[in-house]
C-alpha positions as CSV (number, residue, x, y, z in Angstrom):
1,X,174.4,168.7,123.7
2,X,174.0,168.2,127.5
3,X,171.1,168.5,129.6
4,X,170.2,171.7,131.6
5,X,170.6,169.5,135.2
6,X,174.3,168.3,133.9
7,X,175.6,171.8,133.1
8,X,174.1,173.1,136.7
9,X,175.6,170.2,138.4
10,X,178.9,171.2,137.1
11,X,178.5,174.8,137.7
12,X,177.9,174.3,141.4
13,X,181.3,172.3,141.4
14,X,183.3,174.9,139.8
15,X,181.3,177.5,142.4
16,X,181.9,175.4,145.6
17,X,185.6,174.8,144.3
18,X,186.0,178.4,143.6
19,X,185.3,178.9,147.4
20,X,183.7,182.7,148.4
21,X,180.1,181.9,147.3
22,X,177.2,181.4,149.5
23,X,173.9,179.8,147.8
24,X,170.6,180.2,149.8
25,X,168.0,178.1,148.7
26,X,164.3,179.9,148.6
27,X,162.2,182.0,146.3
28,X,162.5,185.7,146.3
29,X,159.6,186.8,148.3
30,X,160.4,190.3,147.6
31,X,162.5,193.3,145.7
32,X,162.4,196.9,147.0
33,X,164.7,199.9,147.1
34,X,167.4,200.7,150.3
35,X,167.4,203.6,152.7
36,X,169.7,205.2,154.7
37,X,170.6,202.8,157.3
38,X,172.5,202.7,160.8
39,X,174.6,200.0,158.6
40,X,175.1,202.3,155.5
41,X,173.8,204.2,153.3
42,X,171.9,201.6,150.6
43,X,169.6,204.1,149.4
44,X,168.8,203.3,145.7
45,X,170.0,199.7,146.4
46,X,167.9,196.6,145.3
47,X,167.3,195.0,148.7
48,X,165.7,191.5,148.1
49,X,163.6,189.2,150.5
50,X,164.1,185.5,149.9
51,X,161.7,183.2,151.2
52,X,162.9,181.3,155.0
53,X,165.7,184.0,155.2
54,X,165.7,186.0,158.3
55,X,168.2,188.4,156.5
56,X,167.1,190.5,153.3
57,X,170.5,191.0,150.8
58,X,171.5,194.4,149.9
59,X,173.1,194.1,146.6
60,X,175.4,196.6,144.3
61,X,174.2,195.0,141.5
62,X,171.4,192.6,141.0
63,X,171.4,190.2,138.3
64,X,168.0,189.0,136.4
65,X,168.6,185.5,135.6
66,X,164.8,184.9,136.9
67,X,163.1,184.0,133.2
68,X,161.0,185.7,131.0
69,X,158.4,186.7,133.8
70,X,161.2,188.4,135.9
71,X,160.6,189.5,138.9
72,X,164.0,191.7,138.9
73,X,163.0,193.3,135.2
74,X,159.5,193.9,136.8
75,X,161.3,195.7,139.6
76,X,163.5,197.7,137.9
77,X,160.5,198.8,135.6
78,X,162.0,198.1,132.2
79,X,159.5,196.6,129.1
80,X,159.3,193.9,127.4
81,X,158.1,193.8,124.2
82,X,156.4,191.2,121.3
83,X,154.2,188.7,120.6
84,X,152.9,185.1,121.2
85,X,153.3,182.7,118.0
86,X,150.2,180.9,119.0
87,X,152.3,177.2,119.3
88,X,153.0,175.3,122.3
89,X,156.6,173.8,122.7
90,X,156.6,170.0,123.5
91,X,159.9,168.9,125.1
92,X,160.6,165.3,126.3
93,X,164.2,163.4,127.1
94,X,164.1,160.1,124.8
95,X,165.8,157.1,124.9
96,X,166.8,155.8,120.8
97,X,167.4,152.5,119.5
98,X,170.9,150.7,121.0
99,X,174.0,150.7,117.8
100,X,171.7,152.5,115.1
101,X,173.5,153.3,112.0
102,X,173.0,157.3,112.3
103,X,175.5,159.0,114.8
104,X,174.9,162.4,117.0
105,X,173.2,164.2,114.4
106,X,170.3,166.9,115.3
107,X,167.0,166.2,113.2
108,X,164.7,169.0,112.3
109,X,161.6,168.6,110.5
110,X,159.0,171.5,109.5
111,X,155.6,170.4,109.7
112,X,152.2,172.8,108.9
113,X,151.6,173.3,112.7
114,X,155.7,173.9,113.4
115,X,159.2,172.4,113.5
116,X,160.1,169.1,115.5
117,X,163.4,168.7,116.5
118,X,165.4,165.9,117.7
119,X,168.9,166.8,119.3
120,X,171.6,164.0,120.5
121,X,172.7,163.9,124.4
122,X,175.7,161.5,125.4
123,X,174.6,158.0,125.3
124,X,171.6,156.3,123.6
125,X,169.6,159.9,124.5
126,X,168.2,162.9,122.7
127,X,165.5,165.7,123.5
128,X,162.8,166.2,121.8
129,X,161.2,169.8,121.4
130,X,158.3,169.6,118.9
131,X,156.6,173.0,118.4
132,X,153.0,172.5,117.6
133,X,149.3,174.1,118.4
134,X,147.9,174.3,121.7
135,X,145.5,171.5,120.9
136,X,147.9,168.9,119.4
137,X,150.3,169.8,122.1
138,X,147.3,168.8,124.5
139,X,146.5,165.4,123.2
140,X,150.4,164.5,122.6
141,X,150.7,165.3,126.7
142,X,147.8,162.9,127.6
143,X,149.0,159.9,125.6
144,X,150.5,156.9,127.0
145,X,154.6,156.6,127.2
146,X,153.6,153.6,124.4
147,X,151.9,156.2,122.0
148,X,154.0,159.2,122.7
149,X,157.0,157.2,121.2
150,X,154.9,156.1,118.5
151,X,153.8,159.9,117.8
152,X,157.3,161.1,117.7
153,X,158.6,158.0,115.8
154,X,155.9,159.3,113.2
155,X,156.7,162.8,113.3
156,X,160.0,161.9,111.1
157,X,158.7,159.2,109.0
158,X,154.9,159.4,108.1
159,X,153.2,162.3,105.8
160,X,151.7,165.2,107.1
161,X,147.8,164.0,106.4
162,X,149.1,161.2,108.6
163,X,150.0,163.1,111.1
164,X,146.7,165.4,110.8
165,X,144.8,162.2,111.5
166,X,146.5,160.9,114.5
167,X,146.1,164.0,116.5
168,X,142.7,163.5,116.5
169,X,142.6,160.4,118.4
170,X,143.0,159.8,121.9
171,X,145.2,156.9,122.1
172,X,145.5,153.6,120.0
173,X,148.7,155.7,117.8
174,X,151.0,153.0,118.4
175,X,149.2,149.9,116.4
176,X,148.7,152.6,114.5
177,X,151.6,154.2,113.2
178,X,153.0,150.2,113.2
179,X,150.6,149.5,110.4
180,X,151.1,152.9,108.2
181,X,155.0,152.6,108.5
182,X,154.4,149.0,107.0
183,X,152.9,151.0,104.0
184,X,155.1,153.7,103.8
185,X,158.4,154.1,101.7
186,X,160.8,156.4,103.8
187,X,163.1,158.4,101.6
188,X,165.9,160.7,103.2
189,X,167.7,160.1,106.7
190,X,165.6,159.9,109.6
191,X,166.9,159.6,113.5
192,X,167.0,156.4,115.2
193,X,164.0,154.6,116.3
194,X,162.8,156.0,119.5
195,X,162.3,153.2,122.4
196,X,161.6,154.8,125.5
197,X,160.9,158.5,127.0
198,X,162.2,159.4,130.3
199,X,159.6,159.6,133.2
200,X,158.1,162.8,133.8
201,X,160.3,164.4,131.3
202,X,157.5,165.5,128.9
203,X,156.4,169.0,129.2
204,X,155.3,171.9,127.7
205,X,155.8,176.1,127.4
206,X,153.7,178.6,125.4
207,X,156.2,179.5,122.5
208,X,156.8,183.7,121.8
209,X,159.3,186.5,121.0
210,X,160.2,189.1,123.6
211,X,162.9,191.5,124.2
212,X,163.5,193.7,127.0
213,X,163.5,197.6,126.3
214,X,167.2,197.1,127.4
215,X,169.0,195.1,129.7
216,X,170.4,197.4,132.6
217,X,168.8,199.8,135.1
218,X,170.9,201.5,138.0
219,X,172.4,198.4,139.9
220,X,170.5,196.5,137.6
221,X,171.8,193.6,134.9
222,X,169.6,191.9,132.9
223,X,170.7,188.1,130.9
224,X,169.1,185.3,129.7
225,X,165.2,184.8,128.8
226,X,164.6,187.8,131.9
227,X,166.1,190.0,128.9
228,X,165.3,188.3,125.6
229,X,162.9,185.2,125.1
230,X,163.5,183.9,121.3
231,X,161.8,181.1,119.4
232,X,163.1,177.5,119.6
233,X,163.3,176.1,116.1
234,X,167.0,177.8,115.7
235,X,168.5,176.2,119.4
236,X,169.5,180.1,120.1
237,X,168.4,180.4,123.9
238,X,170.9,179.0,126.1
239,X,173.6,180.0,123.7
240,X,172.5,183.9,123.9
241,X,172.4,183.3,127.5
242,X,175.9,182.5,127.5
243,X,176.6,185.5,125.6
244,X,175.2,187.6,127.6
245,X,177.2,186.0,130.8
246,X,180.4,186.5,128.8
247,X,179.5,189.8,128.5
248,X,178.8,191.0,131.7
249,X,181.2,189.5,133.3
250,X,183.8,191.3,130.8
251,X,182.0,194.8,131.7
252,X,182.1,193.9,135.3
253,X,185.9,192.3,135.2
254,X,186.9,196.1,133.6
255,X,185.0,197.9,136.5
256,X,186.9,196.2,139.5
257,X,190.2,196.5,137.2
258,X,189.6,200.5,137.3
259,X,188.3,201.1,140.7
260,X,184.8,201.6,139.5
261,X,181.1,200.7,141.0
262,X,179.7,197.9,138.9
263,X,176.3,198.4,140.0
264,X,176.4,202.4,138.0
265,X,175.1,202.3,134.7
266,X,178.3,203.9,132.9
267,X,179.5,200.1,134.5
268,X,176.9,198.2,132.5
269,X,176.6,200.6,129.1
270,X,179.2,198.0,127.4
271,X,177.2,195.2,128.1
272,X,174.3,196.7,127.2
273,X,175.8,197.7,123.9
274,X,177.3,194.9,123.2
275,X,174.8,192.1,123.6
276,X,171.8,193.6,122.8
277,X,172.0,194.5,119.2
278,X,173.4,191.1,118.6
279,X,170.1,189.4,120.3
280,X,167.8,191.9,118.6
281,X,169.4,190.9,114.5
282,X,169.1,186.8,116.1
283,X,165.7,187.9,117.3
284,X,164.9,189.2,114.1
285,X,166.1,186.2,111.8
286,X,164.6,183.7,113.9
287,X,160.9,185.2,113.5
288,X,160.9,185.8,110.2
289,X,162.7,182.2,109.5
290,X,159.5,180.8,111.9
291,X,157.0,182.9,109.5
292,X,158.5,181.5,106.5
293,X,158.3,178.1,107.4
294,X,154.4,178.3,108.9
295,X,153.6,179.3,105.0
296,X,152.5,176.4,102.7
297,X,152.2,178.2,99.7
298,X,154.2,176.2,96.5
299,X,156.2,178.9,95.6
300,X,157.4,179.6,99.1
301,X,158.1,176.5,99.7
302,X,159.4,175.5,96.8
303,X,162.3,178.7,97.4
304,X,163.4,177.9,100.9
305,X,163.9,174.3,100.0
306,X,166.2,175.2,97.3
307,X,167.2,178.0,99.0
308,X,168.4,175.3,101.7
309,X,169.7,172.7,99.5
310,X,172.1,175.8,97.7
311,X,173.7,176.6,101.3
312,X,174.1,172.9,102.4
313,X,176.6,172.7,98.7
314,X,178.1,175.9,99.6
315,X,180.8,174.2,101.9
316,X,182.0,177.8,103.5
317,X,178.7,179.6,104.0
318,X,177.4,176.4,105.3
319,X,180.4,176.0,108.2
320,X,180.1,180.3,108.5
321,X,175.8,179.4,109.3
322,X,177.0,176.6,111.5
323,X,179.2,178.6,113.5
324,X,176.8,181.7,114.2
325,X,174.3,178.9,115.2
326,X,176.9,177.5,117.6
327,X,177.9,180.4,119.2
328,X,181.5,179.4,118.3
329,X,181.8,181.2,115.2
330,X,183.1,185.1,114.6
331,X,180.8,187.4,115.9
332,X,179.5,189.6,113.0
333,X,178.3,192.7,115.3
């Protein structure tokens, strides 16, 4: 994995090497439709106002890469549809134990109140994103950097009632979870200890499922969370994101090939076709894969553990899985 500031850092090289790009910094301030100018004709034209710019931009076709409270989907008057799950998403860059035995392996754990997950970045670093209830998500935000480590430390090691228990205190988790590990027999592989957790990197986001009604409008484009917002617990985001960039800029690579307008929708139908059945089935999995997991019924969970365990000895369905999760893998839509 990399972090989200190193893959914009290299972006920006490859744009400012690229040459032809300019990049005005602001917020947009506004979004409204062209008329009939002495300059041209932009009637029907997204014209956007950005913040400290004396100039508004006229564009042939406006991209939404604004989030999942887009301004440009807002504009463009397309829906977005589906539901909150009720969880808060707690996300933190850590710092891990110096030469531990376990190498760049992602952790996942499913507790009552939601999966934590703990995936490697280059060094001794990994992010956390630990998907819990509003209230534990609250007091895991207010802790000291001391307990924090502690409470994610515990979140791989130490039983569930344990884990009920602490959230209810306020601070003291560190001597805490110190004492209890002393007491407790760890069975399975479990990441390396966690020592430090970057300043000001904790944070958190309301967790929920929306998709877009679809992902173009005239001289519109949709990608990213502004089309689709999915749960966490798969690491599907930024790799439908992509998707959807690889997509577009396909559809739009054929329109300039063939002399056509890329902001028309007959420019943007193969996008739209293309990437937004494949987000919906994703969509799809991943909610029902979080509902199955928030059940704690024995039977239930006695099938998708050994449900599980059957796909991890199935060496080719396991690399297949592996690959759809990656994004590297054959598309099957």
């Amino acid at each position: 994995m990399n972090e989200n500031a190193n893959l914009v850092r290299g972006l920006l090289r490859r744009i400012e090497g690229l040459g032809g790009v300019d990049i005005l910094e602001g917020k947009v301030a506004d979004i409204e439709l062209g008329q009939e100018t002495e300059e041209g004709d932009f009637s029907g034209w997204p014209i956007v106002k950005v913040e400290g710019q004396e100039k508004s931009l006229a564009a042939r076709l406006l991209v939404g890469a604004d989030g999942q409270n887009s301004p440009v989907r807002k504009f463009a008057g397309i829906e977005s549809r589906g539901w909150d799950y009720g969880r808060v998403g707690v996300v933190a860059t850590l710092e891990l134990e110096a030469q531990h035995e376990v190498g760049k392996i992602a952790y996942q754990r499913f507790l009552p109140t939601g999966p934590v997950a703990m995936l490697p970045l280059p060094g001794n670093y990994a992010t956390l994103v630990w998907s819990t209830t509003p209230e534990n998500a609250a007091v895991l935000k207010g802790l000291s950097a001391k307990d924090f480590i502690a409470m994610v430390n515990a979140a791989f090691r130490l039983s569930t009632v344990d884990l009920k228990y602490m959230h209810t205190q306020s601070s003291g988790q560190a001597e805490e979870v110190s004492w209890r590990l002393q007491h407790t027999t760890i069975s399975g592989t479990v990441p390396a200890p966690v020592t430090g957790v970057q300043e000001n990197s904790i944070a958190s986001f309301p967790l929920k499922m929306r998709h877009a009604d679809t992902y173009i409008g005239e001289r519109i484009a949709l990608i990213g969370d502004a089309a689709h917002t999915i749960h966490p617990l798969a690491g599907q985001g930024l790799n439908q994101g992509q998707g959807d960039v690889e997509s577009l800029v396909k559809g739009i690579g054929y329109a300039v090939d063939h002399g056509m307008d890329i902001g028309v929708r007959m420019s943007l139908e193969s996008y739209n076709g293309e990437r937004y059945t494949q987000n919906h089935v994703l969509l799809g999995v991943v909610d029902k894969l979080h509902k199955l997991y928030s059940v704690e019924s024995g039977p239930v969970v006695w099938g998708r553990t050994l449900g599980l365990r059957a796909v991890d000895a199935m060496g080719p369905l396991k690399k297949f899985l592996m690959g759809q999760a990656s994004g590297t893998g054959r598309k099957i839509l």
